[in-house]
C-alpha positions in Angstrom: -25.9 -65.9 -26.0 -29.0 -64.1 -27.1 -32.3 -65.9 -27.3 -32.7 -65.1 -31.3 -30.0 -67.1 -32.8 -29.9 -68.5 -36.2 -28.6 -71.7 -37.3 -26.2 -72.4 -40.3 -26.4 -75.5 -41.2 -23.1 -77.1 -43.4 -24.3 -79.1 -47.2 -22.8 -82.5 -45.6 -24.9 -82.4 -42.1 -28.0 -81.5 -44.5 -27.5 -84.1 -47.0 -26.1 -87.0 -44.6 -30.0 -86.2 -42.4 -32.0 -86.4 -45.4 -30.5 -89.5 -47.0 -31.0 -91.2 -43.6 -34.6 -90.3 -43.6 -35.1 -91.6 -47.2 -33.4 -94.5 -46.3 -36.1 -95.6 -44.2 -39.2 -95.2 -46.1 -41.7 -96.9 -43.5 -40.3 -96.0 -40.0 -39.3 -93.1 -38.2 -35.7 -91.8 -37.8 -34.0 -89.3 -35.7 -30.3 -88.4 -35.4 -28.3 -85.6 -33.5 -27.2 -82.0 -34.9 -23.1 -81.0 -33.9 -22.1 -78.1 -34.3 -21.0 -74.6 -32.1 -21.8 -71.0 -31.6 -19.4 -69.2 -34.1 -16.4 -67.0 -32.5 -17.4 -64.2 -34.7 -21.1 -64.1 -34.0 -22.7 -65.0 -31.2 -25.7 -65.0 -32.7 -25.2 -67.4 -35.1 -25.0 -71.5 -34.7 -22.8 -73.2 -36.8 -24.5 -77.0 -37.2 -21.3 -78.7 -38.5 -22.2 -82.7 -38.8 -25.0 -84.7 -38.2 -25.3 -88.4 -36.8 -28.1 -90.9 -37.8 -29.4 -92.4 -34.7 -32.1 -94.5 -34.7 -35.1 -96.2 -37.7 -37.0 -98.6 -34.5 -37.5 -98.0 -31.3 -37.0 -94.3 -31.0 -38.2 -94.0 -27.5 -36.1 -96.0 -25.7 -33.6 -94.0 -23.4 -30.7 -96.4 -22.7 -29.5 -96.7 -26.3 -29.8 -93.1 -27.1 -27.9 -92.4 -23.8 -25.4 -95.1 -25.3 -25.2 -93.4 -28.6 -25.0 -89.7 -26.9 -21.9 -90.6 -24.7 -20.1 -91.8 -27.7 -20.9 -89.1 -29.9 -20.0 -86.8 -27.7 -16.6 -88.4 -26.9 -16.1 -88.3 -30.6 -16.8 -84.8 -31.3 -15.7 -83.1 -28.3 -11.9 -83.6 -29.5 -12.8 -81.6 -32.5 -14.2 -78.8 -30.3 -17.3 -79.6 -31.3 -21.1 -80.3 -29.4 -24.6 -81.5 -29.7 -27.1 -78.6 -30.6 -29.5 -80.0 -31.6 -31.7 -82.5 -32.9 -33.3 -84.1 -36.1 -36.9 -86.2 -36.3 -38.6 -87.9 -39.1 -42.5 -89.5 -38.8 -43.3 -92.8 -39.8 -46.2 -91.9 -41.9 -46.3 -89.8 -45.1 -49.4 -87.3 -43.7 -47.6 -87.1 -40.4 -46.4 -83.3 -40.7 -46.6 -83.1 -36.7 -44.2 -82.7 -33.5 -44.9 -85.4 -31.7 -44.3 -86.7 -27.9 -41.4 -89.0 -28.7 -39.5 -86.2 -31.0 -40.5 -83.2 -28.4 -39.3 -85.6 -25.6 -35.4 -86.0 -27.1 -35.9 -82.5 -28.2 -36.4 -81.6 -24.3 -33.1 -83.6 -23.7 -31.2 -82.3 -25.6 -31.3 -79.0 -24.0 -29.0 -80.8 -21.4 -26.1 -80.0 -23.9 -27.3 -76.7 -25.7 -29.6 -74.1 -23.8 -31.5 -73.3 -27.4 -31.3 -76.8 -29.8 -32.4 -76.5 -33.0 -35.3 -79.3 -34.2 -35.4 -80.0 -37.7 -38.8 -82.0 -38.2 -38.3 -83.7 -41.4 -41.8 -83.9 -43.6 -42.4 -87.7 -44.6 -43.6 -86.7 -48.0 -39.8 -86.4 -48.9 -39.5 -90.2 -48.3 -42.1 -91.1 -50.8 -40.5 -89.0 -53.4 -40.0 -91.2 -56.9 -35.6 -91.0 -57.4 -34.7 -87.5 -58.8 -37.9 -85.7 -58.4 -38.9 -84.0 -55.4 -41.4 -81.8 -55.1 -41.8 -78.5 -53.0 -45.3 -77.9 -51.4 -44.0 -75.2 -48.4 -41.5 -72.7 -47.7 -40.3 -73.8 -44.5 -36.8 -72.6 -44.2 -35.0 -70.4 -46.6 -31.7 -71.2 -48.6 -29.0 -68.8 -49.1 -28.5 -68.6 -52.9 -31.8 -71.0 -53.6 -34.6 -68.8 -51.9 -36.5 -68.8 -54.7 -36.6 -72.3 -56.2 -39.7 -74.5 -55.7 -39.8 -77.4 -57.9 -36.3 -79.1 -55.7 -36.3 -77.0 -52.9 -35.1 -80.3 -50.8 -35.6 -77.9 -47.4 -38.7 -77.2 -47.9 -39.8 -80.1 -46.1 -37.6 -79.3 -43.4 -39.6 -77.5 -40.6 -37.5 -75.8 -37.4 -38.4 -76.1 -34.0 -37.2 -74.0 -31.0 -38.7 -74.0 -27.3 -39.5 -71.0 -25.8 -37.8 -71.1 -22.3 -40.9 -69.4 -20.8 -43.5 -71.7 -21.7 -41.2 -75.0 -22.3 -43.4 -75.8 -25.9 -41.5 -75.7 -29.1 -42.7 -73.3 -31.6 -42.6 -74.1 -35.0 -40.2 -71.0 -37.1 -39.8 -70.4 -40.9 -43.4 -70.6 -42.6 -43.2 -66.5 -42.8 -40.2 -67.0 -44.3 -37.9 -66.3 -42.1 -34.2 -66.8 -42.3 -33.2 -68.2 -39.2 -32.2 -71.7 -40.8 -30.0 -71.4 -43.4 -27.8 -73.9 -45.7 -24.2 -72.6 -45.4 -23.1 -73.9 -49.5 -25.8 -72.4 -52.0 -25.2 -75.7 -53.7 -26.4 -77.9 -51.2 -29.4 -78.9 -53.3 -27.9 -79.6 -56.7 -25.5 -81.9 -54.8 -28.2 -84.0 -52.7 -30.1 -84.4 -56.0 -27.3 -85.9 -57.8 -26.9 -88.7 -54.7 -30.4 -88.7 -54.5 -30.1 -89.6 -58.3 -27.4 -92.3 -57.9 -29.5 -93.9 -54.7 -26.5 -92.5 -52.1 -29.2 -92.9 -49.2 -28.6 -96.3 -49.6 -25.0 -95.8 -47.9 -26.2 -94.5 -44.7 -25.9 -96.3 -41.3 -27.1 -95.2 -38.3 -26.8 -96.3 -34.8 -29.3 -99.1 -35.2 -27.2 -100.6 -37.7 -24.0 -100.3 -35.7 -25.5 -102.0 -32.8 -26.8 -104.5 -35.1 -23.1 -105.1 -37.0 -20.4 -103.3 -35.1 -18.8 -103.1 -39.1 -21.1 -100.6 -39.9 -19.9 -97.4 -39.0 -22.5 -94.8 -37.4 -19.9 -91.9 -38.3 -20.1 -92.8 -42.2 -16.7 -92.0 -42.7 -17.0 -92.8 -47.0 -20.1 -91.2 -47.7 -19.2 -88.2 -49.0 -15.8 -89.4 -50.7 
């Protein structure tokens, strides 16, 4: 595996991440990226699904070890593994990396050697129902590359550490292509649940563990 890979990221793992971070308008979120290095190209990292985590206490280690075990017991029977990781700020002018999302980001190099990190900008979450606004060019879309007003990934930055130096570096404000969304559609179809409040729908971890009912795997969302 090279060190320059790209990530391919599927409409229902990009949709499912950003409806969890509108969901919670005044805390953090994070969640976990699954996915695999295609067989036809070793380059490339095909990020398959995506699991809401956590809205409170994002630092604490034993329930994310909790969640991590049973995540990966899931998906491992579909051939399937963590690669990466997803992070949303608590406040609205919080654009930054921070400790607690660079500290999960670290761990999860324990499943993948090169995770992606996808730091969601808070300024999506304060978006008024069916308008979103782009104010960067953070990642590119296959198909959308040159939309603006809608460009829902646009407030999507990626992340990757540098194995010499152990910091993540930011990628994608030149431009760059190394995140891409695998269905050209992917935005038309996350502002029509966007539209019909869909966000509402999601649960994460936190509410599994608060109501064991609520199902962290969100088997109806998408149906």
């Amino acid at each position: 595996m090279v060190a320059e890979l790209k990530y391919e990221i599927s409409q229902n793992a990009y949709i499912k991440l950003v409806l969890h971070a509108m969901k919670h308008k005044t805390t953090a979120v994070n969640g976990v990226l699954l996915g695999r290095v295609n067989p036809q190209n070793e380059n490339v990292v095909e990020i398959i699904d995506s699991v809401p985590l956590f809205h409170s206490n994002l630092a604490l280690l034993p329930p994310l070890e909790i969640a991590l075990i049973m995540v990966e017991e899931h998906y491992g029977s579909q051939g399937l593994g963590i690669v990466g990781y997803f992070h949303a700020n608590e406040r609205f002018d919080d654009a930054g990396l921070g400790i607690v999302a660079k500290n999960i980001g670290d761990h999860m190099c324990r499943y993948f050697p090169l995770p992606a990190l996808l730091l969601i900008t808070k300024s999506l979450k304060l978006c008024p129902k069916g308008r979103i606004k782009s104010y960067d060019a953070g990642v590119k879309i296959r198909g959308l590359e040159g939309m603006d007003e809608g460009s829902v990934a646009s407030y999507m930055h990626l992340y990757i550490r540098d194995d010499a130096s152990k910091n993540w570096k930011l990628i994608g404000l030149d431009g760059g292509s190394r995140l891409v969304i695998k269905e050209p559609a992917a935005n038309i179809v996350l502002l029509d649940y966007i539209s019909s409040e869909k966000w509402q729908d999601v649960m994460d971890f936190d509410d599994h563990l608060d109501n064991i009912k609520k199902d962290w795997l969100n088997p109806e969302l998408f149906k």
